[in-house]
Structure formats: structure tokens, C-alpha cells
MARTOR-810601 format. One record per residue (C-alpha): residue in one letter; x, y, z. Coordinates in steps of 0.2 Angstrom, whole numbers, padded with zeros to 4 digits, always signed. Layout:
// MARTOR-810601
AXYZ;...
// end
This chain:
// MARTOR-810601
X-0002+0210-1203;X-0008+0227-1208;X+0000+0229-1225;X-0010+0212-1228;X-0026+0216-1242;X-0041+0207-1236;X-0047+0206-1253;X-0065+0196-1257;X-0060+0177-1259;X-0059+0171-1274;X-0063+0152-1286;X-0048+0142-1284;X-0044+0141-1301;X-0042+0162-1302;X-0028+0161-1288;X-0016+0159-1304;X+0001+0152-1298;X+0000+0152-1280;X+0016+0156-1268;X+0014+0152-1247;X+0024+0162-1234;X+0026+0150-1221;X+0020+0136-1233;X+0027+0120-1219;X+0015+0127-1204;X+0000+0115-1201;X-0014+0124-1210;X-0004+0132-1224;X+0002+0115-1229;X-0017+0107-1228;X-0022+0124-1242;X-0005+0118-1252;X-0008+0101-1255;X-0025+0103-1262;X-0020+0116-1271;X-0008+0104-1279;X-0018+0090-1281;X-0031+0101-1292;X-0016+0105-1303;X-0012+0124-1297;X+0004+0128-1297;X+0013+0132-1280;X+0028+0137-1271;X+0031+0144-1254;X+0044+0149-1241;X+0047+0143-1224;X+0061+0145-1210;X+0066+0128-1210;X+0065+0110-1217;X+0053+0097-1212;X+0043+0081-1217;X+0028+0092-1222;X+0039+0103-1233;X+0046+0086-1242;X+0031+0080-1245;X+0024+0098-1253;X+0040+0093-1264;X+0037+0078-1268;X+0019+0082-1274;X+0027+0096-1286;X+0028+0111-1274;X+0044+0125-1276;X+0049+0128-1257;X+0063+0137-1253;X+0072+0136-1235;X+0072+0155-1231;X+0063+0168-1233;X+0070+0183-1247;X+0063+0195-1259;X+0068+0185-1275;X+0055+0172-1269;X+0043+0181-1277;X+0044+0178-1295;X+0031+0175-1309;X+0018+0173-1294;X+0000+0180-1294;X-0006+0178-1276;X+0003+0176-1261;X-0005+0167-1245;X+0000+0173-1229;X+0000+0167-1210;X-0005+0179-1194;X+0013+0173-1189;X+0020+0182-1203;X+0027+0199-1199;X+0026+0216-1209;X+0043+0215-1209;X+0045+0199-1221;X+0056+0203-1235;X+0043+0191-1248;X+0029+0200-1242;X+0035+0216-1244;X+0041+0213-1263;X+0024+0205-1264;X+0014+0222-1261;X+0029+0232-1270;X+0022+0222-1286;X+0005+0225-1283;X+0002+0206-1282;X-0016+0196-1272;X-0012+0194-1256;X-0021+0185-1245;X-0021+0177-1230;X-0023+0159-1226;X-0042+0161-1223;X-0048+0168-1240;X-0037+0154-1246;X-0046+0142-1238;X-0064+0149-1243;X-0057+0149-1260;X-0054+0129-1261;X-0071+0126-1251;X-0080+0136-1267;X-0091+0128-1278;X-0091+0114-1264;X-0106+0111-1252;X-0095+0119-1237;X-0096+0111-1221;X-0088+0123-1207;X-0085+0116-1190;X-0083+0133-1177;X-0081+0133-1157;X-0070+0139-1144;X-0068+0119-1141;X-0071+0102-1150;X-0068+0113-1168;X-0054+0098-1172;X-0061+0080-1167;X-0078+0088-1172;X-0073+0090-1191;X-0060+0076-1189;X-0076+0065-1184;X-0085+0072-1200;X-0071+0068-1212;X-0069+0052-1206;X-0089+0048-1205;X-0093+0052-1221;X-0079+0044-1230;X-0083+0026-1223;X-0099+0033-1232;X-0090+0033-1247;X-0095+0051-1250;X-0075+0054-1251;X-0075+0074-1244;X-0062+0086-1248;X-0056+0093-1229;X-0045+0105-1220;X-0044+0102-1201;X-0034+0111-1188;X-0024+0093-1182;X-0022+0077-1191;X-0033+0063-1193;X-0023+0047-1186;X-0031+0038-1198;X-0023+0045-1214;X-0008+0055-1206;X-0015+0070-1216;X-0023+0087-1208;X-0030+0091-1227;X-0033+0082-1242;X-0043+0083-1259;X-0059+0071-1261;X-0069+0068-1275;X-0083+0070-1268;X-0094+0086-1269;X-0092+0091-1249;X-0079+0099-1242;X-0077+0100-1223;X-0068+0113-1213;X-0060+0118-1196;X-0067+0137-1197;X-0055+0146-1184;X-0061+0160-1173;X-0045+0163-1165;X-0041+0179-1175;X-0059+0182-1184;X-0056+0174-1201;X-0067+0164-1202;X-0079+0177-1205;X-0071+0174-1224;X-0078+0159-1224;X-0096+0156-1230;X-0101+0137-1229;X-0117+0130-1233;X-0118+0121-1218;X-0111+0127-1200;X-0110+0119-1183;X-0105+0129-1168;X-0100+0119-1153;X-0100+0130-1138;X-0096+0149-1138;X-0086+0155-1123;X-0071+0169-1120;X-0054+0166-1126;X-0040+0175-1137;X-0045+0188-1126;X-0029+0195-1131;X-0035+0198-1149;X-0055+0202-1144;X-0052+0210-1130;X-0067+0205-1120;X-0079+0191-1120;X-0092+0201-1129;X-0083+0202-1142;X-0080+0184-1145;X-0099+0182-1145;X-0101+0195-1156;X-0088+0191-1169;X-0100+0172-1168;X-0115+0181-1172;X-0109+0189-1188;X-0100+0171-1194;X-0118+0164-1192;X-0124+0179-1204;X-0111+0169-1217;X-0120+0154-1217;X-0129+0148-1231;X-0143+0137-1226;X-0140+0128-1211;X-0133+0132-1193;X-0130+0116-1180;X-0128+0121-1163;X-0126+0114-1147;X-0142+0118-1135;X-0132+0115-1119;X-0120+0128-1122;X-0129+0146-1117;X-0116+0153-1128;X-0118+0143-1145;X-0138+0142-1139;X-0138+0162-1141;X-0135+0160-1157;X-0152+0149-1160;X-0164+0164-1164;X-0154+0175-1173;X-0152+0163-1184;X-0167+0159-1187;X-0172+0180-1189;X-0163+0176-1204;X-0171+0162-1212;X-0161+0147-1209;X-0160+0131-1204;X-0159+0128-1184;X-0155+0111-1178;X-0151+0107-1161;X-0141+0095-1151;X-0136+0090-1134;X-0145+0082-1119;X-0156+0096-1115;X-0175+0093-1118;X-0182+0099-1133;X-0164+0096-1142;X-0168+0089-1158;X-0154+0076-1156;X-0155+0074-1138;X-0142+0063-1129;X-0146+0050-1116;X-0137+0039-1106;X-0119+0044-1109;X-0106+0031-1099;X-0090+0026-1100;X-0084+0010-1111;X-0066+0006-1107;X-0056+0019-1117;X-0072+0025-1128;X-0090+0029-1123;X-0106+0024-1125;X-0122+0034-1127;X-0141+0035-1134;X-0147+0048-1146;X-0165+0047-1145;X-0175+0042-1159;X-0159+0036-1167;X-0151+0021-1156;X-0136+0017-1147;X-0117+0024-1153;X-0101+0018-1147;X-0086+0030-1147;X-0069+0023-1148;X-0063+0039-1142;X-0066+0045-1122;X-0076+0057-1113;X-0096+0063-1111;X-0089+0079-1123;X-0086+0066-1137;X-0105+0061-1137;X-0110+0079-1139;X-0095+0081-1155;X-0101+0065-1163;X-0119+0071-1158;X-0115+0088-1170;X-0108+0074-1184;X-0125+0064-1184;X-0136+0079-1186;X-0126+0085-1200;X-0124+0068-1211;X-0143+0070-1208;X-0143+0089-1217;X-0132+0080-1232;X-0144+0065-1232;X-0132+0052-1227;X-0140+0034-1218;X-0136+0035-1199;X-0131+0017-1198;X-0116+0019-1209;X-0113+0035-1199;X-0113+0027-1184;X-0100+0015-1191;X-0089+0030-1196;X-0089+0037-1178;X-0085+0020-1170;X-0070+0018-1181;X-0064+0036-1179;X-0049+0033-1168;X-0045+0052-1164;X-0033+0066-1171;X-0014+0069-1168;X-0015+0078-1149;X-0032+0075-1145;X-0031+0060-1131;X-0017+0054-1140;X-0011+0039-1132;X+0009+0041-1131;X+0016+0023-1123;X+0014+0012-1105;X+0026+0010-1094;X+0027+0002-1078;X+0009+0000-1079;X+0007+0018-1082;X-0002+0025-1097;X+0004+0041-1104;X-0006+0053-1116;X-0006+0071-1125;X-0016+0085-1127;X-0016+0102-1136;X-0029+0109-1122;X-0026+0125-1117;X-0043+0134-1110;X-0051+0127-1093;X-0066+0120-1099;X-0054+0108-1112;X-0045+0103-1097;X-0059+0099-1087;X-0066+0089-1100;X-0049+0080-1105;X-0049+0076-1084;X-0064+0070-1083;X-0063+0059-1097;X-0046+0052-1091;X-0054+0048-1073;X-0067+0037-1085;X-0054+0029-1093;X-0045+0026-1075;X-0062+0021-1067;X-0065+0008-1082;X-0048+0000-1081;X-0042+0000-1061;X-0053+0008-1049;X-0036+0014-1040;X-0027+0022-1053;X-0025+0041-1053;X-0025+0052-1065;X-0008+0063-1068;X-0009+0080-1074;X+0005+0087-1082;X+0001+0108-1092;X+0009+0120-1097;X-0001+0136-1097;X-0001+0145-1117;X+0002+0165-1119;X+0006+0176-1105;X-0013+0184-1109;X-0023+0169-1107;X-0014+0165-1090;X-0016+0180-1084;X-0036+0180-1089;X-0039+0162-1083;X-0027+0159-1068;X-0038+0155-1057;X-0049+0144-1069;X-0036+0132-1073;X-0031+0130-1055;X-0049+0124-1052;X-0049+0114-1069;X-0033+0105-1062;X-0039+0100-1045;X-0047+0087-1055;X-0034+0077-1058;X-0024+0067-1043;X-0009+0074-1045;X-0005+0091-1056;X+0013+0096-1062;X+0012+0114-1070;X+0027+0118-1080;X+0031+0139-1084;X+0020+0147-1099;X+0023+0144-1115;X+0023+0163-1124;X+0023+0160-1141;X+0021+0173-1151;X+0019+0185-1133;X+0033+0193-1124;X+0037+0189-1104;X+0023+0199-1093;X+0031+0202-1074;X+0023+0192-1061;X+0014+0179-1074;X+0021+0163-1074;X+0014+0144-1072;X+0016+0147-1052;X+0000+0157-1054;X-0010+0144-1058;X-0001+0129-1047;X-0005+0142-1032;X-0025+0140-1036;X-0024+0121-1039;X-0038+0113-1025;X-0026+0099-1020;X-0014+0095-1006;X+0002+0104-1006;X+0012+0086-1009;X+0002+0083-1024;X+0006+0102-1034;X+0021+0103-1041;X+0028+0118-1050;X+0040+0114-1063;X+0049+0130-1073;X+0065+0117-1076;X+0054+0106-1092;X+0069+0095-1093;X+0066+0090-1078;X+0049+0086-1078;X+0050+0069-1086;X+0062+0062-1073;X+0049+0071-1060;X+0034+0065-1068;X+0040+0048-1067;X+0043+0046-1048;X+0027+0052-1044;X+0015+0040-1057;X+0014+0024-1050;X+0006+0010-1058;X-0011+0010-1064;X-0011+0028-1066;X-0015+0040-1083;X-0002+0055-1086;X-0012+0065-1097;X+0002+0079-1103;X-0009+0095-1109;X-0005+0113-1117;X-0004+0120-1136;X+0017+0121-1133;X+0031+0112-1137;X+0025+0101-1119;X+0019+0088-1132;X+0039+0085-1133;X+0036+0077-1115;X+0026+0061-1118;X+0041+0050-1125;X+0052+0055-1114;X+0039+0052-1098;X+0039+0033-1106;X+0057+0033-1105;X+0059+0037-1088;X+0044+0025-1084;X+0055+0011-1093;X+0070+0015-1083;X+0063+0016-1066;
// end
């Protein structure tokens, strides 16, 4: 979006009336409905209709089904996404008139101002991390205002205003902006390549990590076990702030211990604090609720109420999700789509298996995301996949990317470490359901995974189960 202005963010309240291009996607929609709630004015485009658009309605919003020049009328700023082209016709009558626009970052730092800003950043966990935080600190009755990159199951929403004075955040690294951002409080999960077709090249990534921790205002969380997000440790404390640390390696200063399995959660120690049950799976859970305990400590919240929070989170919309049973066959969904997330999603459905029927298999269904990131990783998410007992690998999902000659899901089912019978590539989706259902047998775990439209697949794996 080069015509874009990246223009300093702003206070909320000297947005003026405030008009979304692509208002229904995911985080537009979150910005929206706060904006709303504190009385701004909005309206906002998008291609089509959809729950989330009805509800911007109902709340007050002006959306229109289309985009067109005449849109833009009696605005002041206009919020963009990075899936909005140059060529927009609202976009370009926006900079005609000489009108703020922004893109959907500074709009978020805008409504985290004159908040105690919380920014959850990572190549991984940046989701259930701030998921976990929203929903910990509201059985603290603390009431956060918040903006995360899924939705919370527990209140259907991805963002909402609180009245509280904290405002938590899914700070995205994806495209760089959230180096608008400028919380109070940071935590960085793990630092790793990705997006390589925006960076470029993995020191890039790091380096756009080290200026978002030159943002932060008093605090940075970081994970110790991660070499990459551990990097990040001294040069932030060259600056003067706060450095805490957290993971199981010594010297951490919330150091994990004794991480195991509880039927579909997990169970673990942080030392010095006590013993945490997690109603969601996996050993990369403990770390994420880990990140959540330090930081309730930085706001001065009691642990034991914490504590209660992150039992009772119950996980965000494609995170684990479970999707229905069948025949004795479990089936959940996933939005990862980078190695390490699936060998951590793997992993923690083998624990769920293990913890359940100590003969079920695990099931794995992908569908590889952008042409570029297949390409780069091909051989990592074949070794990811020989985790699971069985892997289906459907074609790549290109999104915004055109077709590349010679990249295609077949790539990565070629470097799956399994026995020939137990790959399948799949370019036919339809297909897959029907598939999928022959080869799961009873006890198993279907874990479907990708940031596509293969979240489509879950129901209709159920189906099939049903009719079999």
C-alpha cells in the first residue's frame, strides 16, 4: 500500500468520524467495535455481508456492501488493511481529499492510548498468549479492554472494550506494524524466521524484533528457552527496562517444572509459585500461561486468582478447537501454518491420545499457506508431519500469492518421514473428507491444520465419520 501515509498514531478521540476499508475482516472489525462502543462514529466498506458486518450494524456502524468512491463522505480518517490494494476506488478519493489515513495498526495503538498497554508479540503462541491474558485478568475482575488475532470461545468476540485501565493486544509482526505500537508492557514468545516473503531473510525478522523492543515502555517478558526472543534479553536491558524471564531453563525467573499431560489439558509447576492446571493441551501452553503469570505479576494482580483464570480459559476459535466425534474419532482444527506450530500441535495431540487410549493415532490433515513459505520450509514441515501417524497434505493455499511452477503441497508430502501407505497427497479438498474418514479409525485424533479455508474440513470430516 504505498499510497498509504504512515502518519504518527493518534488519541482515539482525534480520529474524528472514522471510516474502515474492509471493515468485516477479523482485526478491522475488533478496532470498530471499540471504536463504537466509546461513541466514535464509524462506517466502513467490505466485499460482502457477514455476521460480523450485522453486528458492526447493529452497534450503530454505516457499512456498505461494495467498495466506491462515494463512500467517502464527511469522514476524517480512514483505516486501511494490507489486503487493500492501491487501486481501491475509497482509497483513492480518500488521498484525493487530503484525508488521515492509516492503516489498521496505528489504529490500534490509537485505542490502546492512554491505556496501560499490554503487547503480546512472537512468531507463535501471540493468540492463546493474549487470549490467556484477557481471560485471566477478567476472572480478576480487572475488566481489560483487548484486541486479539482469533476469538476468545469464551465471549465469541476477538475484541472488546473494558473498563478497566489495561488494554491487552496481539501486536503482529507479520508485516512490521507493530513497530506502531508502543505498550507499556511487552512479551515476546519465541523469535524465529517467517513472512520471509515480506523480510526477506531471517535477519530481518530478528532485527525488525529488536526495534519493537525499542518501543517498549517499561517492561519486556521474554521467553529464555527461545535463542531468539532470549537475544533480545540484553539489549533490552542496555535500555533501561524491565527484563523478566520465563521458561524451564535455569536461572529463568518463572521457571517451569514438571510439565505433563492431564487428559485434554496439562499440568505443570512454576517454581516458587505452585502447581497450574491447563484446560487447554500441550508442554507449549505451560510456557504461554508461564508469559500470562509473569505479567499479572508486573500489573500487581494475586497469582491465585490468575491461576483460576488460566484453568478456566478454554482456548480461542482455531487453536485446538475441538470440531465433533465420530465413530470414536475426535476431530480438531488449527490455524498452524509454520513447522514449529505444527510440531507443537502434534505433540500435544499425541498427549491427548496417550492420556485417553494408548492405541489411538494421531491423524494429520495440512494444508501448506502461501507459495513463499512452502517453498522456504518444505522440508521442515515434512519433518514436522512425521509426527503424527498418518499425514494428508492437501495443495497450498496462496492467498494473496500467485501460483509458483514446481511448488505445490506434493513437496512437503514427499519429505514426510513416514511409510509410503500412511502419506497421502490430496490436491482434490473435496475429497479429503471422504478420504480422511477411511483412514481414521476409532480412537484416533484428526487434527486439520493450516491458516486456509482447510478449517472448512472439520464438519464435514464428522460427517463422513457419521456415515461410515
Amino acid at each position: 500500500m504505498s499510497l498509504v501515509r504512515l502518519v504518527a498514531p493518534v488519541a482515539a478521540e482525534e480520529l474524528g468520524r472514522v471510516h474502515f476499508i474492509g471493515i468485516g475482516g477479523a482485526g478491522m472489525s475488533g478496532i470498530a467495535r471499540i471504536l463504537l462502543k466509546r461513541g466514535v462514529k464509524v462506517s466502513g466498506s467490505d466485499a460482502r455481508g457477514s455476521d460480523m458486518v450485522t453486528e458492526l450494524r447493529e452497534l450503530g456502524a454505516s457499512v456498505h456492501i461494495g467498495h466506491a468512491a462515494s463512500h467517502i463522505k464527511n469522514i476524517d480518517t480512514v483505516v486501511v488493511s494490507t489486503a487493500i490494494r492501491d487501486s481501491n476506488p475509497e482509497l483513492g478519493e480518500a488521498i484525493k481529499q487530503g484525508l488521515r489515513v492509516i492503516p489498521r495498526a496505528a489504529a490500534l495503538a490509537s485505542v490502546m492510548a492512554g491505556r496501560t498497554g499490554v503487547a503480546i508479540a512472537g512468531t507463535h503462541g501471540k493468540t492463546t498468549t493474549t487470549s490467556m491474558l484477557t481471560v485471566a485478568l477478567q476472572k480478576c475482575g480487572s475488566d481489560p479492554s483487548y484486541c486479539v488475532g482469533g476469538q476468545l470461545v469464551t465471549t465469541g468476540l476477538g475484541a472488546d472494550e473494558g473498563s478497566g485501565g489495561v488494554f491487552v493486544a496481539e501486536a503482529d509482526e507479520s508485516d512490521g506494524s507493530f513497530l506502531m505500537l508502543a505498550p507499556d508492557i511487552a512479551v515476546v514468545t519465541n523469535v524465529e524466521a517467517d513472512h520471509l516473503d515480506n523480510y526477506g531473510d531471517p535477519r530481518a525478522v530478528y532485527d525488525s524484533f529488536a526495534r519493537f523492543v525499542e518501543r517498549i515502555g517499561r517492561t519486556l517478558v521474554v521467553c529464555a528457552d527461545d535463542p531468539g526472543a532470549a537475544a533480545l534479553i540484553e539489549p533490552a536491558r542496555g535500555r533501561g527496562l524491565r527484563v523478566v524471564t520465563y521458561g524451564e531453563a535455569e536461572g529463568a525467573d518463572y521457571r517451569i517444572a514438571e510439565v505433563r499431560p492431564d487428559g485434554f489439558g496439562v499440568l505443570f509447576e512454576v517454581v516458587g509459585k505452585g502447581e497450574v492446571r491447563l484446560s487447554v493441551p500441550g508442554a507449549h501452553n505451560a510456557l504461554n500461561a508461564t508469559a500470562v503469570i509473569a505479567v499479572a505479576d508486573e500489573l500487581g494482580l494475586p497469582f491465585e486468582v490468575i491461576r483460576e483464570g488460566l484453568t478456566a480459559f478454554t482456548g480461542a476459535k482455531r487453536r485446538f478447537e475441538a470440531k465433533g466425534e465420530a465413530g470414536g474419532v475426535a476431530v480438531f482444527d488449527s490455524y498452524a501454518h509454520h513447522p514449529t506450530e505444527l510440531a507443537a500441535d502434534l505433540r500435544a495431540a499425541r498427549d491427548v491420545v496417550a492420556s485417553y487410549s494408548g492405541d489411538g493415532r494421531v491423524v494429520a490433515v495440512f494444508q501448506p499457506h502461501l507459495y513463499s513459505r512452502t517453498r522456504f520450509f518444505a522440508d521442515e514441515f515434512g519433518a514436522a508431519l512425521g509426527l503424527a501417524d498418518v499425514a494428508v497434505v492437501l495443495d497450498v493455499y496462496g492467498a494473496r500469492e500467485d501460483p509458483e511452477p514446481g511448488v505445490s503441497g506434493a513437496m512437503v508430502a514427499s519429505r514426510v518421514p513416514l511409510p509410503e501407505e500412511q502419506v497421502a497427497y490430496a490436491p482434490d479438498k473435496a475429497a479429503v473428507p471422504a478420504l480422511v474418514a477411511k483412514l481414521a479409525r476409532a480412537g484416533d485424533i484428526v487434527l486439520t491444520m493450516g491458516a486456509g479455508d482447510v478449517t472448512e474440513l472439520g464438519p464435514k470430516i464428522v460427517a463422513e465419520l457419521s456415515a461410515r
